[in-house]
C-alpha positions in Angstrom: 0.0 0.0 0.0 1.5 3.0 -0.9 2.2 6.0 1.3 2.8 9.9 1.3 4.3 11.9 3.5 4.3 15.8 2.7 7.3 17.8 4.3 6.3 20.9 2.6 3.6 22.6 0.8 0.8 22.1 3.6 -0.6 25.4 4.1 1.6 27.4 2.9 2.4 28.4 -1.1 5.3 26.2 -1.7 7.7 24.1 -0.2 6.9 20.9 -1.9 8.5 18.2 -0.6 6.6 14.9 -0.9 7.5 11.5 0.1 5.8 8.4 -1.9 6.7 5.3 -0.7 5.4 1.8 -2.5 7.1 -1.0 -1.3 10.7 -1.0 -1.2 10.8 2.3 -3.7 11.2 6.0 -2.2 10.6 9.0 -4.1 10.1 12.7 -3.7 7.8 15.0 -5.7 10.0 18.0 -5.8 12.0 18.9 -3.2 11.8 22.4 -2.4 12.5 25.5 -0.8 9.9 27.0 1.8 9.9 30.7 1.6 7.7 30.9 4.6 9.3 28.9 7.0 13.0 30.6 5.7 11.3 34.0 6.0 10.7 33.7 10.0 14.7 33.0 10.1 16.5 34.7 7.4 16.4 37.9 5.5 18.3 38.6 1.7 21.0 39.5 1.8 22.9 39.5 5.1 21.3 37.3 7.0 21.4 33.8 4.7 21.8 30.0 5.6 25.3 28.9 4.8 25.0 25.1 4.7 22.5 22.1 5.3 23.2 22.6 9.4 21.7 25.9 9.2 18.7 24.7 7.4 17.9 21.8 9.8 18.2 24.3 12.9 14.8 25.9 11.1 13.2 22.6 11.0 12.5 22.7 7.3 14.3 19.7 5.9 13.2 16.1 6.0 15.4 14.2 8.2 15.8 10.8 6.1 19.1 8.9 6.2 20.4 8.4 2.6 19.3 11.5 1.2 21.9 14.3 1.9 25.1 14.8 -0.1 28.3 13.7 2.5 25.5 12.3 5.2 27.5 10.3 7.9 30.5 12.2 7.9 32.0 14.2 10.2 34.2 16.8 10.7 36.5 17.0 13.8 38.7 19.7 14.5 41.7 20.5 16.5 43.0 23.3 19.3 45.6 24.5 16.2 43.1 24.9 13.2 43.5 21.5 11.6 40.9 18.9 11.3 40.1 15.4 9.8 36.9 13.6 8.5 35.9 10.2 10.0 33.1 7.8 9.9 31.3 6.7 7.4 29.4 7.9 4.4 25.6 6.7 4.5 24.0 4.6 1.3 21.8 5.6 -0.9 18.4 5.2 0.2 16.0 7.2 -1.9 15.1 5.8 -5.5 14.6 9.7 -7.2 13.2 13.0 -7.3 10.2 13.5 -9.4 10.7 17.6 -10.6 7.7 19.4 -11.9 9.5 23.0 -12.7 12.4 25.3 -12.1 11.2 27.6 -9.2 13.1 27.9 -6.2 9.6 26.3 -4.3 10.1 23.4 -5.9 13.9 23.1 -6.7 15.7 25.0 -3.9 16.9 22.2 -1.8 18.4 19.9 -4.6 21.7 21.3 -3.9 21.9 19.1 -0.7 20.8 16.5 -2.1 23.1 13.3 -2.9 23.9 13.3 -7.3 23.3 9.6 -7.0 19.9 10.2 -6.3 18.3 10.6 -10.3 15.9 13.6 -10.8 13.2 13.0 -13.2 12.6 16.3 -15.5 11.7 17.6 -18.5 14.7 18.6 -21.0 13.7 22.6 -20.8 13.9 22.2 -16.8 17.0 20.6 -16.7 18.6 23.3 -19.2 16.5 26.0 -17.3 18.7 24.9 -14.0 21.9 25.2 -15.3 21.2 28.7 -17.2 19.7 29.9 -13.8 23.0 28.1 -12.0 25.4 30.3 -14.6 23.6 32.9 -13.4 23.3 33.1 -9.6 25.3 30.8 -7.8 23.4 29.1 -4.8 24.7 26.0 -3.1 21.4 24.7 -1.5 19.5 24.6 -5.1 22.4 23.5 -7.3 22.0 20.1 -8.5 24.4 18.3 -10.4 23.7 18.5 -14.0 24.5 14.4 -14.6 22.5 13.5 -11.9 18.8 14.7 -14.2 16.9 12.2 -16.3 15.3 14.1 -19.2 11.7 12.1 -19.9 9.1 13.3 -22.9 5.8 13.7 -22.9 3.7 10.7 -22.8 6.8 8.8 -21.9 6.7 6.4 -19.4 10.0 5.2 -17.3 10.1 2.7 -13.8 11.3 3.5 -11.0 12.6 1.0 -8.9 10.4 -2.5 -8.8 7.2 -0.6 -7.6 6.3 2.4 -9.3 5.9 3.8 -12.8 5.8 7.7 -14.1 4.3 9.4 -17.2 5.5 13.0 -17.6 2.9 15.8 -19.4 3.5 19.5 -20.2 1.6 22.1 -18.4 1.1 25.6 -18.5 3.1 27.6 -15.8 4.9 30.9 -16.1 8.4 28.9 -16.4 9.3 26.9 -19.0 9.0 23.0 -18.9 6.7 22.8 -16.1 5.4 19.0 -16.0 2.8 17.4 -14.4 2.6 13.4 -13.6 1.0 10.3 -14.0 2.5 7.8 -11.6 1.5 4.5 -11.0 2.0 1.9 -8.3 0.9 -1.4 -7.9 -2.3 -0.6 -6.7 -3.2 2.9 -7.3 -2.8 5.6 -9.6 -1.9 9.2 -8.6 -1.2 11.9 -10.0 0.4 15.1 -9.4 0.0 18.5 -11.0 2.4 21.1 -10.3 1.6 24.4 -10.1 -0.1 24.8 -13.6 -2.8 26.8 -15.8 -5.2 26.9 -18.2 -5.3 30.6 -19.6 -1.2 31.2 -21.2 0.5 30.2 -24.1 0.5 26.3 -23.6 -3.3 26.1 -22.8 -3.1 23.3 -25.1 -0.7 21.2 -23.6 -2.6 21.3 -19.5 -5.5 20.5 -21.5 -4.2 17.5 -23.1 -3.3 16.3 -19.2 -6.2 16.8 -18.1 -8.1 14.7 -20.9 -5.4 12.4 -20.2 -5.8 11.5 -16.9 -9.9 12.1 -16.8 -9.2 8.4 -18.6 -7.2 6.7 -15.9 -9.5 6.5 -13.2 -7.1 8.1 -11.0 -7.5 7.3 -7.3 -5.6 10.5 -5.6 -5.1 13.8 -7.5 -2.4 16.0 -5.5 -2.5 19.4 -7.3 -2.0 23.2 -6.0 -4.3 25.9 -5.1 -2.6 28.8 -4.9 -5.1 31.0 -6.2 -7.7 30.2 -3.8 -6.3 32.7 -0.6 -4.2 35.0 -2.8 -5.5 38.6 -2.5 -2.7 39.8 -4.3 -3.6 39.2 -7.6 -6.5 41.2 -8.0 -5.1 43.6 -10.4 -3.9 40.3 -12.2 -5.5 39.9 -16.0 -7.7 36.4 -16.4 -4.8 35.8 -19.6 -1.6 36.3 -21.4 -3.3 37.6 -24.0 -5.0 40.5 -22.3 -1.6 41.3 -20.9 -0.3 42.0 -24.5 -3.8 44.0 -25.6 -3.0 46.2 -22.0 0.8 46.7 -22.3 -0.4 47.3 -26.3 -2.5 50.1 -24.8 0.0 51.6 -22.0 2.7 52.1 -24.4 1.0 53.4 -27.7 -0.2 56.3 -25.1 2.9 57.0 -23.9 5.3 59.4 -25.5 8.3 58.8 -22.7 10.2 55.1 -21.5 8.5 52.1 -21.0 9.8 50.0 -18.4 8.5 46.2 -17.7 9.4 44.2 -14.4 8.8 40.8 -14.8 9.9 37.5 -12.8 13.2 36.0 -14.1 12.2 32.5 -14.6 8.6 34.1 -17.1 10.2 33.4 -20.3 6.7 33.6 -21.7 6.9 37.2 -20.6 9.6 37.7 -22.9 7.5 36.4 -25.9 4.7 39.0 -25.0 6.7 41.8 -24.3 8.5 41.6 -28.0 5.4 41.6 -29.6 4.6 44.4 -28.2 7.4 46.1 -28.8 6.7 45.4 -32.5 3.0 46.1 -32.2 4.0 49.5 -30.9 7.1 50.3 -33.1 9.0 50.6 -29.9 13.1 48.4 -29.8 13.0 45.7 -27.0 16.1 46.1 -24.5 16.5 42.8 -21.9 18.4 43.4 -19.2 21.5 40.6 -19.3 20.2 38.1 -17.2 17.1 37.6 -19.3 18.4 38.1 -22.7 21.1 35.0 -21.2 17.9 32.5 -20.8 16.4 34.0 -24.0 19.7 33.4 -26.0 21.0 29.9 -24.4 18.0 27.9 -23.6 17.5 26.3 -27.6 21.6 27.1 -28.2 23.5 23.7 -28.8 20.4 21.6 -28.4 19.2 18.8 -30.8 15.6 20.2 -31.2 14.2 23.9 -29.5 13.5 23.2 -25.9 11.1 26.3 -26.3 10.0 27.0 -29.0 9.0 31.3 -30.9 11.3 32.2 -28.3 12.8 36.0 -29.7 16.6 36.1 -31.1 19.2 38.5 -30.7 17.3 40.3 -34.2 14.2 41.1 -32.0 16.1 42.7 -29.1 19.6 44.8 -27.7 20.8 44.1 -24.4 21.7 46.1 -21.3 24.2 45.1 -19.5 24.0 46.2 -15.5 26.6 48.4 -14.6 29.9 47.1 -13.5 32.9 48.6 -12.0 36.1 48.9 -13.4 38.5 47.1 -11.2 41.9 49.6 -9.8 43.9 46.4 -10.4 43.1 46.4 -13.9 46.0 47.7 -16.6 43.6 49.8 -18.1 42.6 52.1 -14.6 46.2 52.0 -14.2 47.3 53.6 -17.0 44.7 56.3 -17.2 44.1 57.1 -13.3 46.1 58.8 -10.9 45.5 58.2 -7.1 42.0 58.9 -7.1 41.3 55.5 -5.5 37.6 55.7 -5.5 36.9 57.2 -8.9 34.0 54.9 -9.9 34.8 53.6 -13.9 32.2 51.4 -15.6 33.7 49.0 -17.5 32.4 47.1 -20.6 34.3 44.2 -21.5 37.2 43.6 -18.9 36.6 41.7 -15.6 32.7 40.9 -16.5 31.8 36.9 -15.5 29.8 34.0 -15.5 26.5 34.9 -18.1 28.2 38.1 -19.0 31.5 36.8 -19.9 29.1 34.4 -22.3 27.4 37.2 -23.7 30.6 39.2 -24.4 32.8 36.3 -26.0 32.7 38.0 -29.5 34.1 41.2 -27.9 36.5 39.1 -25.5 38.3 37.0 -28.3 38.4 40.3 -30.3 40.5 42.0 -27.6 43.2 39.3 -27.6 42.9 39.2 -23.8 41.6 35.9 -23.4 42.5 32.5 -24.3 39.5 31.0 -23.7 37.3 28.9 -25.9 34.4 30.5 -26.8 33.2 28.2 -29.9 30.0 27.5 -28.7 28.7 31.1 -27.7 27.0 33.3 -29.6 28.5 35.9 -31.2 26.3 39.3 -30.8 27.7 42.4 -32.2 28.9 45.5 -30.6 25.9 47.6 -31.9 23.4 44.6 -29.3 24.8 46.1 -26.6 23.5 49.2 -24.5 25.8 50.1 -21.4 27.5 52.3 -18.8 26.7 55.7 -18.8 26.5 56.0 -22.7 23.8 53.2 -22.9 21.8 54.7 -19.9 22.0 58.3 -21.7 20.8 56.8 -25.4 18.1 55.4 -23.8 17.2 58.2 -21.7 17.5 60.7 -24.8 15.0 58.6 -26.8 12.7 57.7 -24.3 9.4 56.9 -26.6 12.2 54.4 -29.0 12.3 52.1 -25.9 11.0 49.3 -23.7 12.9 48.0 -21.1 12.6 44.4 -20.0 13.7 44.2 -16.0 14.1 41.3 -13.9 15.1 43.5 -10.9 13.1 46.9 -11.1 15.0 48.7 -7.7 18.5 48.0 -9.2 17.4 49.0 -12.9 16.2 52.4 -11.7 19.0 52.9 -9.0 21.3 53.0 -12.3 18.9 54.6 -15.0 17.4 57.7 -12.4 19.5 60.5 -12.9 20.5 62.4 -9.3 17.7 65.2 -8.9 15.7 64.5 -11.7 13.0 62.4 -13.0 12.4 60.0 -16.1 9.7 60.2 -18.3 7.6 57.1 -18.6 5.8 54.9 -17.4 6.6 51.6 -15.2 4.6 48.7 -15.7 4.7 46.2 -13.3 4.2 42.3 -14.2 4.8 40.0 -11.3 2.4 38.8 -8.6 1.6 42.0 -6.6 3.5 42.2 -3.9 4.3 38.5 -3.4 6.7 37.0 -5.9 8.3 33.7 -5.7 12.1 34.9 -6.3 11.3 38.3 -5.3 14.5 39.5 -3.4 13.5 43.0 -2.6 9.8 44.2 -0.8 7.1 45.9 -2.8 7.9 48.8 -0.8 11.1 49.7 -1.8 10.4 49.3 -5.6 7.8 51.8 -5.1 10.0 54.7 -3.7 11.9 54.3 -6.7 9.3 54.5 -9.3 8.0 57.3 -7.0 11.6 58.8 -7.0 11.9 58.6 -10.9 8.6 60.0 -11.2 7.1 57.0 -13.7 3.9 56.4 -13.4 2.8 52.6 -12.4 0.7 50.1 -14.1 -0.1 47.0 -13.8 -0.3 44.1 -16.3 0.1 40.4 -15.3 -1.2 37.2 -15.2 -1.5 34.2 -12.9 0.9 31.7 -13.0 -1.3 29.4 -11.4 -4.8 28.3 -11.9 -8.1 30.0 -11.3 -10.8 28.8 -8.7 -13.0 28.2 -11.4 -10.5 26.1 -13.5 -9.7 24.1 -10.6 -13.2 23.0 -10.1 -13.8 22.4 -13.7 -10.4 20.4 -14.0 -11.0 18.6 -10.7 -14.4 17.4 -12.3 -13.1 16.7 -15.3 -10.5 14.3 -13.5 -12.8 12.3 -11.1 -10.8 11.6 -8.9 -11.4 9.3 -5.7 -9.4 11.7 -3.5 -8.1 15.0 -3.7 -5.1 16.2 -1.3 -4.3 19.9 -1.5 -1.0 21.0 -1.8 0.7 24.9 -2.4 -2.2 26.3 -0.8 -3.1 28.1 2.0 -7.1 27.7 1.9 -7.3 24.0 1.2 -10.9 24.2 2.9 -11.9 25.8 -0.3 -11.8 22.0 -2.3 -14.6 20.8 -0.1 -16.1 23.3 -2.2 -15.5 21.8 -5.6 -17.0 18.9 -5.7 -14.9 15.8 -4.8 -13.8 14.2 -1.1 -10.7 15.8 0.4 -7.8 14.6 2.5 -6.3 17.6 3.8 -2.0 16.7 4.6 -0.6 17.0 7.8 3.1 17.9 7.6 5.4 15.4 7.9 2.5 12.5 9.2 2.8 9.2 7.3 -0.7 9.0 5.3 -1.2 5.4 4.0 -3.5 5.2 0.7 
């Protein structure tokens, strides 16, 4: 008889972290990071776990032997500094990892976990994770790239003697979100994600749901992150009506158009550059976006996502870097003025920028590195330092600005003691975002500071109420239990019987 046991996720919007067990075969459906439970403890940026120990003094990991990179070993250390590992390592005892989608509340704890361990995935999240891993380094989500096991829709794979899995695409405001089919000797379950019906891959959650309305499936664990959220009011009913209002905005306005969206809402992308060509305007993507944009189909067999924008559609800004006083170049141009701040293009950029620069690296003859496989994006793509800030500023009504970071994006654009004409229109989850770094607050008093005026247009990422009552009837399922949610009370309301989780109790099916 199988059995679940949810470490995450119950009551609260995110966090998934759920045990099946069938058998002598252990898996986890995602295994992620809980932004409320971190959020009592920690605060970006100078208050931040530094390693699994950290973590487990906030309660929020599961505490399972064979399941944690270098579990069983320990470090002892002497009066003088110098120390020495002993004991010995634990086995393996989890099967795999089951991965719906790239957010941090899903992914954010695979770093911890042991690379024997497979992790089940579509190709786009796999290639999504390293992109997001060249971008920002973070040691408790980074999984190793050879420990995922891409799987295609409609594909079916075993795991271990006891269980079988059939991955679907979704609709979710991240590429390759998945949803799952899964199979044990006795009952079938299956387990949505976080997922939609009203953006660009309508289709493809539609096809799931037909799917599984044939299986007679006995326990449907899916989200319901929609049904507490008072947040999302402003939020438009679909992607579509988020083009038609951004449309709108910018044909009426004469000055800048700046867009804030989430960094993982490649979708986003796809709306905002048809815009920009609805409106005659010149898309600009701040680096870490046009990076995802760029890479995510480079060097693969077939497009991972597909009418994504190329480097044709859009420039690129890069955020403003400082010239280093070590360099040769400040050295030969400054004179003892230590704390002169230089911007710098090319010289000492890094990870995704060093990428994105690789024409302009191997054309400097600094740099014997091997950049065969980048892109190579002309000069004239790029927009930066105070020369890129002032073209854009000069031709305000030529532009829209993509941002993944709205306060840091206006600290560099807002000129000291005056204001920028435009408007700022603001596309995330309103205020909650789920890799928000900075509070709703603060990106105010800089839009209030630049003197933009703020809109809104965004759309769920998640489904509706009334799509999850539909679906949920559609499926027929036996049992539902509620998951990414903080009003599961509201599914007695749709329609089926409910099994509300209790965190980490052992529920046998």
């Amino acid at each position: 008889m199988p059995k679940l046991t949810f470490y995450g996720g119950v009551d609260e919007i995110g966090g998934n972290k759920i045990l099946l067990e069938e058998g002598n075969t252990k898996v986890f459906l995602d295994f992620g990071m809980s932004f409320s439970e971190e959020g009592k403890f920690f605060e970006f940026p100078l208050l931040r776990p530094t390693n699994i120990d950290d973590l487990r003094k906030i309660n929020v990991l599961p505490e399972l032997e064979g399941l944690y990179k270098n579990a069983g070993l320990k470090v002892r250390y002497l009066p003088n500094g110098d120390f020495f590992v002993e004991e010995t390592p634990e086995e393996r005892k989890i099967d795999a990892i089951i991965l719906s989608h790239g957010h941090l509340d899903h992914t954010g704890y695979l770093g911890l976990v042991r690379p024997d361990i497979p992790i089940y995935s579509s190709a786009a999240t796999k290639k999504f994770l390293k992109l997001r891993s060249d971008i920002n380094k973070n040691w408790a989500a980074e999984a190793s790239q050879e420990s995922f096991n891409t799987v295609e829709v409609d594909e079916e794979r075993q795991i271990g003697k006891d269980l079988t899995i059939r991955r679907f695409d979704v609709d979710h405001s991240i590429v390759g979100a998945s949803a799952y089919l899964i199979c044990t000797k006795n009952k079938k379950i299956a387990y949505t994600g976080d997922f939609r019906f009203h953006g660009y891959r309508q289709k493809e959650t539609e096809y799931f749901q037909n799917e599984i309305a044939k299986e007679n499936i006995d326990v449907l664990i899916t989200e319901g992150t929609r049904l507490s959220r008072k947040d999302e009011e402003k939020a438009f009913d679909t992607e579509e009506e988020v083009f038609e209002a951004c449309c709108e905005f910018t044909k009426k306005e004469k000055g800048l158009v700046i867009y804030d969206a989430s960094p993982a809402d490649i979708d986003r992308v796809k709306t905002l550059s048809r815009v920009a060509k609805e409106t005659g305007r010149e898309l600009v993507l701040d680096d870490k976006k046009a990076y995802f944009v760029l890479y995510l189909n480079h060097n693969e067999q077939k497009n991972l996502v597909e009418d994504l924008p190329n480097i044709d559609d859009f420039k690129i800004y890069l955020s403003r870097e400082k010239l280093k006083k070590t360099s040769k170049k400040f050295t030969e141009k400054i004179f003892n003025e230590d704390n002169l701040f230089v911007e710098n293009f090319i010289e000492g950029r890094s990870g995704h920028q060093k990428i994105l620069l690789a024409k302009q690296i191997m054309e400097s003859k600094k740099s014997s590195e091997d950049f065969f496989k980048a892109i190579k994006i002309p000069d004239k793509k790029f927009l930066w330092g105070p020369l890129g800030r002032q073209e854009i500023l000069s031709n305000p009504g030529k532009y829209i600005l993509y941002t993944s970071n709205g306060p840091l994006t206006l600290l560099q654009f807002v000129p000291a003691g005056k204001k920028i004409e435009g408007s700022y229109i603001y596309g995330k989850a309103e205020p909650f975002n789920e890799e928000m770094e900075f509070s709703h607050d603060i990106l105010e008093n800089w839009i209030k500071l630049a003197g933009l005026n703020m809109k809104y247009a965004h759309t769920s990422g998640h489904a509706s109420a009334d799509d999850l009552k539909k679906f949920i009837q559609a499926v027929k399922p036996k049992l539902v239990m509620p998951v990414h949610t903080e009003n599961a009370a509201m599914f007695e309301k749709f329609g089926a019987k409910i099994l509300r989780p209790e965190l980490k109790k052992i529920m046998e099916l």
